[in-house]
C-alpha positions as CSV (number, residue, x, y, z in Angstrom):
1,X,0.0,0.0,0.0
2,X,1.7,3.2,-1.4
3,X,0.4,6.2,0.5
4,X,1.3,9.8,-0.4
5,X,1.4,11.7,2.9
6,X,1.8,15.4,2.3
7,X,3.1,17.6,5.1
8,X,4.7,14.8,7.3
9,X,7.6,16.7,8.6
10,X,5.5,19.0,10.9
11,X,3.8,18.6,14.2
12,X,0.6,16.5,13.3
13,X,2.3,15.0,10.5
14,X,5.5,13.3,11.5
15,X,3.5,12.4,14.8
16,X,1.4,10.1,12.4
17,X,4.0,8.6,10.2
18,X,5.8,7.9,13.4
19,X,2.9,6.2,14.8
20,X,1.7,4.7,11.8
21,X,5.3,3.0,11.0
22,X,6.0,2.0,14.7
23,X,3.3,-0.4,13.8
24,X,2.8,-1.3,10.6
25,X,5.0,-2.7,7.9
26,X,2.7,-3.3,5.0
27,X,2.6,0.3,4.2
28,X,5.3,2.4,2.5
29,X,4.8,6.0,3.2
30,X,6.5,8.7,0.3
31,X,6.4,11.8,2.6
32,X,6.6,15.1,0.5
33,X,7.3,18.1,2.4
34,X,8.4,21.7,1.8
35,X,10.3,22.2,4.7
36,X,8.8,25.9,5.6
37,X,9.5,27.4,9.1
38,X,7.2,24.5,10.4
39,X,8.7,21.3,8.8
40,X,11.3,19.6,10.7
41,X,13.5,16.2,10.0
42,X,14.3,15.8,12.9
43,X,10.6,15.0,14.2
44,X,10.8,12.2,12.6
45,X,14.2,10.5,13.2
46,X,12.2,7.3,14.9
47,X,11.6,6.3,11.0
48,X,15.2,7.1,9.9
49,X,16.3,4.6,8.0
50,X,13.0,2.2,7.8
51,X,12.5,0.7,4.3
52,X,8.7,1.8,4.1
53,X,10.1,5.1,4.1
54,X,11.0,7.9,1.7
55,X,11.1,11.7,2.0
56,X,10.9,14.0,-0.9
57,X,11.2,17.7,-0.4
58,X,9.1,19.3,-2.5
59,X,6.1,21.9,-2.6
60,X,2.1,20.2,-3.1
61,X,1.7,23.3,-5.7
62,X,4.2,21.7,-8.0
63,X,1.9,19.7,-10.1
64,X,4.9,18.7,-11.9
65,X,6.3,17.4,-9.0
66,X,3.4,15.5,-7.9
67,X,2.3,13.8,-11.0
68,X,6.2,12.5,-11.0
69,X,5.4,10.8,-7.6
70,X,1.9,9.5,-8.4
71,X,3.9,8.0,-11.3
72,X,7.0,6.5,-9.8
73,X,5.5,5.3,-6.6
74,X,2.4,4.3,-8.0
75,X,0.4,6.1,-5.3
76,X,-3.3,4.8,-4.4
77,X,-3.9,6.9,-1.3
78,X,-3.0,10.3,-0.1
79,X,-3.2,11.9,3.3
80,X,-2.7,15.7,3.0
81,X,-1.7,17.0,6.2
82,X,-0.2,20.1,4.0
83,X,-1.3,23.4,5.4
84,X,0.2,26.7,6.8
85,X,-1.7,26.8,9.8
86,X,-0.8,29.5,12.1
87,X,-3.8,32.1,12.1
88,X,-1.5,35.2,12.9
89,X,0.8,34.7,10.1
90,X,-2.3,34.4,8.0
91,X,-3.7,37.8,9.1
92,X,0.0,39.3,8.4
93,X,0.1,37.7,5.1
94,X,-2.8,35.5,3.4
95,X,-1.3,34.7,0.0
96,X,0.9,31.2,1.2
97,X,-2.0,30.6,3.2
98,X,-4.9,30.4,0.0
99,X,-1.7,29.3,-1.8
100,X,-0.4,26.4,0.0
101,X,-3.9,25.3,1.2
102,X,-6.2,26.1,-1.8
103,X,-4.2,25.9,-5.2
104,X,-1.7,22.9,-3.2
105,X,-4.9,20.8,-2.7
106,X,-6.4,21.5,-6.4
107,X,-2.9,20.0,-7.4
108,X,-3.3,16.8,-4.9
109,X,-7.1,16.4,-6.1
110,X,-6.4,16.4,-9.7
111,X,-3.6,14.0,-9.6
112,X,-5.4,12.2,-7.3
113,X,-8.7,11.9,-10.0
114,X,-5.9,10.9,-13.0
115,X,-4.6,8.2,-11.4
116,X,-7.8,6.6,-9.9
117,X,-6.7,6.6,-6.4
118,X,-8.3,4.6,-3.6
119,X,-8.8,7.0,-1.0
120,X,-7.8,10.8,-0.1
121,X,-8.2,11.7,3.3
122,X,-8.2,15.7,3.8
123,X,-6.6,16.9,7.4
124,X,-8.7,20.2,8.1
125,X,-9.7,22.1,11.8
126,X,-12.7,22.7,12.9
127,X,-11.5,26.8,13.0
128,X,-13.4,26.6,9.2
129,X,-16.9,26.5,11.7
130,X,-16.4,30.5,12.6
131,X,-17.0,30.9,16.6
132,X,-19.6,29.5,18.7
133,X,-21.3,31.1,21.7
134,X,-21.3,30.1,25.4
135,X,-23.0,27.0,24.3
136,X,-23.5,24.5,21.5
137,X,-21.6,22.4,19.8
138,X,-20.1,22.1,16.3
139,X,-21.6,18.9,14.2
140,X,-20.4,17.9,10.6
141,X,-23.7,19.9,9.5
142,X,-22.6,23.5,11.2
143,X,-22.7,25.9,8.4
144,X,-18.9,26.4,7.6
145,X,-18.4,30.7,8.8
146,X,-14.8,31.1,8.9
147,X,-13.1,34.2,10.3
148,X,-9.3,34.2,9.4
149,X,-7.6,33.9,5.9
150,X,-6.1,30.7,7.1
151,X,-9.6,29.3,8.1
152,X,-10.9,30.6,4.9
153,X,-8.5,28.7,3.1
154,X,-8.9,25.4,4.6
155,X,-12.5,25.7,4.3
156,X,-12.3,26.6,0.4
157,X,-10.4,23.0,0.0
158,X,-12.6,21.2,2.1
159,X,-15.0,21.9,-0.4
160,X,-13.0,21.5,-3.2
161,X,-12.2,17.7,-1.6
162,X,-16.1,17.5,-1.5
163,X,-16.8,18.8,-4.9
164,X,-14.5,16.2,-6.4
165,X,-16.4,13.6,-4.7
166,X,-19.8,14.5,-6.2
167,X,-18.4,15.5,-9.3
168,X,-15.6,12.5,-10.3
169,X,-16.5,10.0,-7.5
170,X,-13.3,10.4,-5.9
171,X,-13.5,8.1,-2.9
172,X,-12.2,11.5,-0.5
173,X,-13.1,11.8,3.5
174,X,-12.0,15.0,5.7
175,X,-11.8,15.2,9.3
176,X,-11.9,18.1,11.0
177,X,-10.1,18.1,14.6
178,X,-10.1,20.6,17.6
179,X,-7.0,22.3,19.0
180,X,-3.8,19.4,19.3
181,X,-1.0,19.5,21.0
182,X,1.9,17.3,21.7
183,X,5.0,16.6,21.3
184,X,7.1,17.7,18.3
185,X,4.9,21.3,17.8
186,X,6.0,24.5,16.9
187,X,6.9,26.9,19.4
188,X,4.8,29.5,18.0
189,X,1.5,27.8,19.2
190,X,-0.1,28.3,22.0
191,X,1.1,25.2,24.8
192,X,4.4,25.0,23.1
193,X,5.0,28.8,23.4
194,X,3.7,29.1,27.4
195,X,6.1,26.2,27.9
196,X,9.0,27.6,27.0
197,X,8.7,31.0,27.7
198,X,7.9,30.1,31.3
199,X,11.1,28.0,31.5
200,X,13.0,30.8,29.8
201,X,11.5,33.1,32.5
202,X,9.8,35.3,29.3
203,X,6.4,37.1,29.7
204,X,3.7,34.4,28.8
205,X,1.8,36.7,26.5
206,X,-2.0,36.0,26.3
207,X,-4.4,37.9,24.3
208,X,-7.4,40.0,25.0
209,X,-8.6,39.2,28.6
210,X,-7.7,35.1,28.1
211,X,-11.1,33.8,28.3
212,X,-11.2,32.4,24.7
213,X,-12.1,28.9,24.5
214,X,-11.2,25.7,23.2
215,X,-11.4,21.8,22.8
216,X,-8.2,20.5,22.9
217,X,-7.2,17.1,21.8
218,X,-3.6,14.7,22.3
219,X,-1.7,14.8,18.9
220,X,-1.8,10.7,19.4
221,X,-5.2,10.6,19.9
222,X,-6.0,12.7,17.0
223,X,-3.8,10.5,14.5
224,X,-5.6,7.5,16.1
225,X,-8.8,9.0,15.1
226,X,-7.4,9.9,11.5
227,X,-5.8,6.3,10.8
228,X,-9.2,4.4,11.5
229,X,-11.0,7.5,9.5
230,X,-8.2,6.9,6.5
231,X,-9.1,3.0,6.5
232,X,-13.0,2.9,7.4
233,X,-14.3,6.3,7.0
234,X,-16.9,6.6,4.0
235,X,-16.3,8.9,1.1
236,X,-18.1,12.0,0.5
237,X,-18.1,12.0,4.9
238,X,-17.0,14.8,7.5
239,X,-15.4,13.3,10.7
240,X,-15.0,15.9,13.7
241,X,-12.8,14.4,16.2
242,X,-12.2,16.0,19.5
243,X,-11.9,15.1,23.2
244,X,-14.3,17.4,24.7
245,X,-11.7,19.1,26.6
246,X,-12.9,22.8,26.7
247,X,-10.6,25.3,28.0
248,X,-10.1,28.5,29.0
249,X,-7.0,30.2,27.3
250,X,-6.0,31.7,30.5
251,X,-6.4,28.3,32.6
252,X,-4.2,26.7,30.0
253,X,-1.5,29.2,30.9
254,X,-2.1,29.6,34.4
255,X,-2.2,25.5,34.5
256,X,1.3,25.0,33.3
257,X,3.0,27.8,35.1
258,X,2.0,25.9,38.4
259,X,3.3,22.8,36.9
260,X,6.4,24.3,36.2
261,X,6.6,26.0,39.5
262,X,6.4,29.2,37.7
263,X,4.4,32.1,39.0
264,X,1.9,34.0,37.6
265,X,3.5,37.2,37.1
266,X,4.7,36.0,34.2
267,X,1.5,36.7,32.6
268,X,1.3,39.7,30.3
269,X,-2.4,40.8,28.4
270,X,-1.8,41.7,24.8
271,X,-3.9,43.1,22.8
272,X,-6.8,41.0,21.1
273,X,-5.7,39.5,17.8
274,X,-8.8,40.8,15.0
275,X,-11.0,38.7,14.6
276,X,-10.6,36.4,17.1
277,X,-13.0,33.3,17.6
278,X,-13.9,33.2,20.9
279,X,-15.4,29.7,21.8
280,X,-14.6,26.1,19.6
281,X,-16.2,22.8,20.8
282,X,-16.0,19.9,19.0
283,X,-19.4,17.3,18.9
284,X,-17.4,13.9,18.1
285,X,-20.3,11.6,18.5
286,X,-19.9,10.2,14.8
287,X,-17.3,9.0,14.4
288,X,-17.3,7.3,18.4
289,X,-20.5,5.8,17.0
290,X,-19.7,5.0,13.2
291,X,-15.9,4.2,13.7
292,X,-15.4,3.2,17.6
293,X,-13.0,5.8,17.8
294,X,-12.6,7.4,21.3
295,X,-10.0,9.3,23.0
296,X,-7.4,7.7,25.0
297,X,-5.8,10.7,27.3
298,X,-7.4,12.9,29.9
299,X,-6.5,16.7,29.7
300,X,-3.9,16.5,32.6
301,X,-2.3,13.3,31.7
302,X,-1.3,14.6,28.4
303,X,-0.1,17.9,29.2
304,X,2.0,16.7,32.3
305,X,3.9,14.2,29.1
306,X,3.8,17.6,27.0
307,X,5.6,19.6,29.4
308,X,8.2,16.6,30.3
309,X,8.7,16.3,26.4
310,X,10.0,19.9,26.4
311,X,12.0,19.6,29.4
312,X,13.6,16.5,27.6
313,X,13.9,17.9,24.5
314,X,15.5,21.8,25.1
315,X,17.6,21.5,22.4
316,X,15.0,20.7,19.8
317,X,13.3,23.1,20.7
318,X,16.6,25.7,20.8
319,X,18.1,24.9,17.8
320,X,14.3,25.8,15.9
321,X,13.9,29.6,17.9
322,X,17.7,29.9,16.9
323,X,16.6,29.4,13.1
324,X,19.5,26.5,12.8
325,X,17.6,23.9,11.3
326,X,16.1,26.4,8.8
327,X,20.0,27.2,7.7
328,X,20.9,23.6,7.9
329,X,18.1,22.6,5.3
330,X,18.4,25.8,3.2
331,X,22.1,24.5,2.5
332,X,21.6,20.9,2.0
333,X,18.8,21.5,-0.4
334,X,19.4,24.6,-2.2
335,X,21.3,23.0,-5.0
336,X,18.6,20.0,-5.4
């Protein structure tokens, strides 16, 4: 099985190839990644020299590219966890964001309709469902309302995946997950960031007056969910998967200063960012009843191996703020 998995050198990504690998060898995975800001080889050392695996650094907009892979590997499935993803870069600059998630997707769907592939799973956030109030609950049938250019975009190619189902048949599924976090993410995002600015002794900076909410999920438990959705889930279907774990932005923060014995002082009130959705909650009742999927972690349990991950791992995490790997894989590819 010959499986096109787009994106696998960031956070969500390499989690899943290295989870997917650890326990299966009848798959061989062809992992094309550009290697932005977010992508990192070094997430995935675990599957360093596995014979199932092959990286290919390269841009999901290059339809060149892509057709050359569908070709050589003879690829019958693709999981496109592909995406700039970071919602203030995307209200500083849209155009990699519509770019890399619209037109990169168009390029993955059309290959994917030439060469009759068997499935196409589309990784998307349940950020394209706009804001909810103090109550409520976002269902596959919420009307999609984004607010952000980068949940604009992902919601224009999750209905590009859809119109390619109802208009060639392609046998495509999305999923659309709450907030993850984990090992292996980007200090830019929220748990990542408080983490290591409180161990840096840094302001913890938290926007508007903190009580933003949202449902946050384990990275492993979200690439559980999107495995069994990538071999059972129906085509033409939305998955939501979260852990209905709704959380205060401000509790977050204040949570893992106390686990890091770090007080709260630390906190600094920034101003809002525009057009910030205030409340997300995920309703994951179809695919626990359709699939049997459920989440495996409690809040706690998975932030307390979070925070001991970043403790472990300060160099990772030093080399990326010091911009090192970015120079290390600017040189080694530049002349490829």
């Amino acid at each position: 099985m010959n499986i096109l998995v787009t994106g696998g050198a960031g956070f969500i990504g390499s989690n899943f190839i290295n989870h997917i690998l650890s326990k299966r060898d009848d798959l061989n995975i062809i992992n094309l990644d550009k290697l932005t800001y977010a992508g990192n080889l070094e997430n995935l050392k675990p599957v360093e020299g596995n014979k199932n695996y092959t990286f290919v650094k390269g841009d999901i907009t290059n339809a060149e590219l892509v057709d050359y892979l569908f070709r050589k590997h003879s690829i019958k499935y693709v999981i496109n966890f592909a995406a700039e993803s970071h919602v203030d870069r995307s209200i500083l600059g849209s155009e990699i964001f519509y770019k890399t998630n619209v037109t990169g997707t168009a390029v993955l769907l059309e290959a994917a309709r030439r060469y009759n592939i068997e499935k196409f799973l589309q990784i998307s956030t349940d950020e394209v469902y706009g804001s909810l109030g103090e109550t409520g609950l976002f269902t596959e049938k919420t009307p999609l309302s984004p607010n952000s250019p980068y949940s604009s975009s992902k919601a224009s190619a999750d209905t590009a995946v859809l119109a390619f189902y109802h208009t060639y048949g392609l046998p495509a599924v999305i999923t659309r997950c709450s907030n993850n976090y984990g090992p292996l993410q980007f200090p830019e995002k929220l748990i990542p960031l408080m983490i290591i600015n409180a161990l840096n002794n840094k302001k913890l900076p938290v926007y508007g007056d903190g009580l933003n909410v949202r449902d946050w999920i384990y990275v492993i438990d979200h690439n559980k969910a999107a495995e069994l959705v990538f071999e059972k889930g129906k085509p033409g279907e939305v998955y939501n998967i979260g852990a209905s774990r709704e959380m205060k932005n401000i509790n977050i923060v204040k949570l893992i200063l106390n686990k890091l014995n770090k007080g709260e002082e630390l906190i600094e009130y920034v101003k809002d960012r525009p057009g910030h959705d205030r409340r997300y909650a995920i309703d994951s009742s179809k695919i626990q009843e359709e699939l049997g999927w459920k989440p495996s972690f409690n809040f706690e349990e998975a932030l307390d191996n979070t925070i001991d991950w970043y403790l472990e791992n300060r160099q990772w995490w030093q080399r990326i703020i010091s911009g090192e790997y970015q120079k290390y894989y600017e040189l080694q590819y530049k002349n490829r």
